[in-house]
KEKOL-201377 format. One record per residue (C-alpha): residue in three letters; x, y, z. Coordinates in pm, whole numbers, plus 50000, padded with zeros to 5 digits. Each point is the difference from the previous one (the first is absolute). Layout:
BEGIN
ALAXYZ
...
***
This chain:
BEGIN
UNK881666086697237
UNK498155030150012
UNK497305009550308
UNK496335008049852
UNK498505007750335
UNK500294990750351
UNK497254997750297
UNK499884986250300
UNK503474981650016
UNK499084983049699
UNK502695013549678
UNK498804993349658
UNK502464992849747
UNK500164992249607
UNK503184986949790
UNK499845013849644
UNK500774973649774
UNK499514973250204
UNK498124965849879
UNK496424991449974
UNK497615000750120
UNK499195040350055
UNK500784999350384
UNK501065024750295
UNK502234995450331
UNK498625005950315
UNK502295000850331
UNK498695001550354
UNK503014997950242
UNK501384966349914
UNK496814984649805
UNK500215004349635
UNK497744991149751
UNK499105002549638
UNK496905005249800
UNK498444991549651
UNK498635038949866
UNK497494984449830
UNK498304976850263
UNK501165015850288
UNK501054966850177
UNK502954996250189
UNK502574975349781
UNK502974996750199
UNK500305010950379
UNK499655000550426
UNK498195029450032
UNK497385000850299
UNK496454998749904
UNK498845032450102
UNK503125015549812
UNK498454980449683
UNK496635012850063
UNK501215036649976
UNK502574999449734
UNK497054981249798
UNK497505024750079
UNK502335028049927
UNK500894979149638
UNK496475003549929
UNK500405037350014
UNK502915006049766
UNK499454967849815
UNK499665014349636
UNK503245023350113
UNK502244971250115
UNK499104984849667
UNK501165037849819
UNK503304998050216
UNK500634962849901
UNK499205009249651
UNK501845031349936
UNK503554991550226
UNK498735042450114
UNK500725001550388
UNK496715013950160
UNK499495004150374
UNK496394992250119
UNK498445012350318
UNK500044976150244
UNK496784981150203
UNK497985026150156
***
């Protein structure tokens, strides 16, 4: 599964190919979670709630790009949260 970014401790991962909906991996040590590119919610998962809040927030960012990536099967690295 390739990485598209990774900030603090939090890797952000995306299976090309894989089943609906449009989603992305996020790992934080041993928490994993994954979530809907459209809505932005969290559909399967552990991860902490302040881990949530950031990958969200940073989701928000690259939103329209996650949806390119998802779209296109083209492995793109985005910069991480800042």
């Amino acid at each position: 599964m390739p990485e598209i970014t990774r900030f603090y401790g939090i890797v952000i991962k995306m299976y090309f190919g894989d089943h609906l909906p449009p989603h992305f991996h996020a790992i934080y040590g041993e928490y994993v979670g994954m979530f809907n590119i459209n809505t932005l919610e969290m559909i399967e998962g552990d991860l902490p709630k302040r881990a949530r809040e950031m990958i969200i927030e940073w989701a928000s960012k690259y939103q329209n790009e996650l949806l390119d990536i998802w779209e296109s099967q083209k492995f793109i690295r985005l910069p991480g949260l800042e």
